[in-house]
C-alpha positions in Angstrom: 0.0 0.0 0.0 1.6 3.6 -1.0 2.5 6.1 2.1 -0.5 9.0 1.6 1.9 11.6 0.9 3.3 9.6 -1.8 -0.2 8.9 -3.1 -1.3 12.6 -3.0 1.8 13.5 -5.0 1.1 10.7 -7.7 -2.6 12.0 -7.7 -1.0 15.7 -8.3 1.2 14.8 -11.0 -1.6 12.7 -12.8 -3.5 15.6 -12.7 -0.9 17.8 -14.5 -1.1 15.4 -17.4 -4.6 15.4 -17.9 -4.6 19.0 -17.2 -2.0 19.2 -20.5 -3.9 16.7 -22.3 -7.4 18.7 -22.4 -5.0 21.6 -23.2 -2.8 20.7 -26.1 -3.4 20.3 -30.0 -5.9 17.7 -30.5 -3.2 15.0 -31.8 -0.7 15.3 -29.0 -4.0 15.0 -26.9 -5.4 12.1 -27.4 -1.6 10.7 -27.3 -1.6 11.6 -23.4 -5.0 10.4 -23.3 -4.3 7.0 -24.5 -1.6 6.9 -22.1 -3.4 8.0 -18.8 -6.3 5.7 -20.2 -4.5 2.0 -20.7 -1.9 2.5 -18.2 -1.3 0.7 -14.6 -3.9 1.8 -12.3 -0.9 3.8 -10.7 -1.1 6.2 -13.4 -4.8 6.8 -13.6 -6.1 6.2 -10.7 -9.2 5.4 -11.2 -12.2 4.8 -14.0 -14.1 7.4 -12.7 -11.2 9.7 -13.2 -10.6 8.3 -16.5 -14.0 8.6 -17.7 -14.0 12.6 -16.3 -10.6 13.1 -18.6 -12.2 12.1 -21.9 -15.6 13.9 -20.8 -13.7 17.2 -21.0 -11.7 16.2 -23.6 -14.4 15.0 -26.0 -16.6 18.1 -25.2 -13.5 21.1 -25.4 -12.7 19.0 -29.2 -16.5 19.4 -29.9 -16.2 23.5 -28.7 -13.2 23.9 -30.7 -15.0 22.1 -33.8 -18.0 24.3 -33.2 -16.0 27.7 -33.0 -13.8 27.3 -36.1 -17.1 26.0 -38.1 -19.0 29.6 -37.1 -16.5 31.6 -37.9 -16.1 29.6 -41.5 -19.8 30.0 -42.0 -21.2 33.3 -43.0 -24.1 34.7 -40.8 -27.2 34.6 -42.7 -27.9 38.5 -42.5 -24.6 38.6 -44.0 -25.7 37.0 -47.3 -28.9 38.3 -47.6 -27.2 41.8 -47.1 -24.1 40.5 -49.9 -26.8 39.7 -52.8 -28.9 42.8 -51.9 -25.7 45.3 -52.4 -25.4 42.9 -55.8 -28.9 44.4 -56.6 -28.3 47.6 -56.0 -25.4 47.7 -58.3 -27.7 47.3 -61.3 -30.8 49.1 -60.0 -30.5 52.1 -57.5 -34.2 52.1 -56.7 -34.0 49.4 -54.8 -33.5 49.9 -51.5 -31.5 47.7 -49.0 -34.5 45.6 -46.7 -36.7 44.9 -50.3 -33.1 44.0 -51.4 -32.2 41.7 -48.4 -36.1 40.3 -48.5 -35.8 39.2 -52.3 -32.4 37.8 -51.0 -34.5 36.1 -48.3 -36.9 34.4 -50.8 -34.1 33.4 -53.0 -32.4 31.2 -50.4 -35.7 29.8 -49.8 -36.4 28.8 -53.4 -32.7 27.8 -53.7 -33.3 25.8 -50.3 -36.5 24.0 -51.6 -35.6 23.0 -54.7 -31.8 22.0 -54.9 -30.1 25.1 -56.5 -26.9 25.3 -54.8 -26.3 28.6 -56.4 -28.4 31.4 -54.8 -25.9 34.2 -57.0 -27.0 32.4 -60.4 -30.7 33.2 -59.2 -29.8 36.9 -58.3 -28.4 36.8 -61.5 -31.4 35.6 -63.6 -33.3 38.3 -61.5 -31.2 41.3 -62.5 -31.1 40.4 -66.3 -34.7 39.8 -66.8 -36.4 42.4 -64.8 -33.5 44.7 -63.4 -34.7 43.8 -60.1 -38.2 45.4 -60.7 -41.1 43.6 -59.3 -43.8 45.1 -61.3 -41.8 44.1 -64.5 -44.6 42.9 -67.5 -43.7 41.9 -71.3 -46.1 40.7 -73.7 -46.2 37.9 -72.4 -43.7 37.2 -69.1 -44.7 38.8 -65.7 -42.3 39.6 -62.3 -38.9 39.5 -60.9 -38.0 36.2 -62.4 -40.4 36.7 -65.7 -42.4 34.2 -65.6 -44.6 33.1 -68.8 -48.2 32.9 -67.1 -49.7 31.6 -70.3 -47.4 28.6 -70.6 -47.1 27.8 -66.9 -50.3 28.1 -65.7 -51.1 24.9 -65.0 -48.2 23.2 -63.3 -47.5 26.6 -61.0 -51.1 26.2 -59.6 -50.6 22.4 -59.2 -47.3 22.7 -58.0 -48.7 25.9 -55.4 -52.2 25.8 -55.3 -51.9 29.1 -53.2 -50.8 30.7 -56.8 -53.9 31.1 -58.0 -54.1 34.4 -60.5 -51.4 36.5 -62.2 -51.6 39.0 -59.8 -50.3 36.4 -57.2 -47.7 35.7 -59.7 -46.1 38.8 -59.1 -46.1 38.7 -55.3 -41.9 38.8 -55.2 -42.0 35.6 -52.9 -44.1 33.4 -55.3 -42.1 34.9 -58.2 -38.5 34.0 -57.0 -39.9 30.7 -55.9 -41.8 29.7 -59.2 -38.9 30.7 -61.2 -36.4 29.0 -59.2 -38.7 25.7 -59.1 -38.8 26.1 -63.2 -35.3 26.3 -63.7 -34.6 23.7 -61.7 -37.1 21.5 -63.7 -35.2 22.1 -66.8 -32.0 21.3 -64.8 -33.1 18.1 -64.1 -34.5 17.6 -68.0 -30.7 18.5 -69.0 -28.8 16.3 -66.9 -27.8 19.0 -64.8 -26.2 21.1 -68.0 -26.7 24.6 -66.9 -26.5 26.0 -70.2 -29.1 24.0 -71.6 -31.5 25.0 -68.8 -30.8 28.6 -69.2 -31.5 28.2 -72.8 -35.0 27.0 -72.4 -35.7 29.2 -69.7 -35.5 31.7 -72.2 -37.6 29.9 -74.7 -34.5 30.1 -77.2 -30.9 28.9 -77.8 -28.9 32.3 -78.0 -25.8 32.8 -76.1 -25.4 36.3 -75.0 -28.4 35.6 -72.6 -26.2 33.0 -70.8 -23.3 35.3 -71.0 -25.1 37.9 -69.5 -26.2 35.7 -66.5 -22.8 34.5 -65.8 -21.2 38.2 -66.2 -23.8 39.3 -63.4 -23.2 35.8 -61.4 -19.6 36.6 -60.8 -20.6 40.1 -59.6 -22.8 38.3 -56.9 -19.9 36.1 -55.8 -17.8 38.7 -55.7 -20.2 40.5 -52.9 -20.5 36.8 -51.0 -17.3 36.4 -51.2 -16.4 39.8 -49.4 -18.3 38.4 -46.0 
């Protein structure tokens, strides 16, 4: 049986250890921790103090994990406010929260139907209405200029609350039908981009994509910037 002063100064010095294990990088870590874990009882004492040492190691590894990922990661206001400067670059009438709210509405649409590109829908929305909501052609209606005529019928199966034009150009339901449509074609393409742009258009010229890319890389440039 150990002397207790010899005992309290084993306890001490095991205590260091794990203190510098919870402490250090995470490889040289879990080295000590190995080491206080499968040595002679003298070492670590016991299993309750074993158990307490990869407790506070496993949670200050998930804290350090946790901190470096939110400081990667954008905040969301941070986006929305990215693409809405993006908008104002190519229309000066619109102001910063309808900017940030049609950002809003794109990462929803983007969100809800697998477009992992929410600066290629900001794009589409600056060259075919210049960011104007109340935007009308002959024939195509809204932010996103949507063919009412053509789409009808699959927009009010696919959101029964869509039931009229003038619902059409609500900016929410017109980011989010346009954005749904796209992605449709996507799919129909194989996931060729150019091809979807092309019949989103209803034709095969290429300045159209051009344009969309040129504005695009404007977009990314602003996300990028966060």
């Amino acid at each position: 049986m150990q002397e207790p002063e010899l005992l309290y100064s084993e306890k001490r010095r095991n205590w260091r250890v794990m203190s510098v294990a919870v402490k250090s990088p995470p490889a040289l870590a879990l080295s000590l921790l190995l080491v206080l874990i499968f040595a002679p009882s003298g070492l670590a004492q016991s299993h309750v103090e074993k158990a307490k040492v990869l407790d506070e190691y496993i949670r200050n590894q998930y804290r350090s994990s946790y901190t470096v990922a939110k400081r990667a990661e954008p905040k969301p206001d941070e986006r929305l406010k990215a693409i809405a400067k993006g908008f104002q670059r190519y229309n000066k009438e619109v102001s910063t929260s309808a900017g940030i709210q049609y950002a809003g509405y794109i990462m929803e649409a983007c969100a809800q139907f697998g477009i992992n590109d929410p600066a290629l829908i900001a794009a589409m929305i600056v060259k075919e209405s210049t960011v104007r909501p109340n935007a009308r052609s002959r024939y195509a209606h809204g932010l996103m200029q949507i063919n009412w005529n053509v789409h009808k019928k699959s927009i009010a199966a696919k959101f029964p609350w869509i039931k009229t034009l003038n619902d059409l150009m609500v900016p929410r339901n017109n980011i989010l039908v346009g954005t749904w449509i796209l992605s449709r074609y996507l799919n129909d393409s194989g996931g060729n981009m150019d091809k979807a742009l092309h019949r989103y258009l209803g034709t095969s010229g290429t300045r159209y994509v051009r344009k969309i890319m040129g504005y695009k890389s404007t977009f990314k440039k602003e996300l990028q910037r966060i």
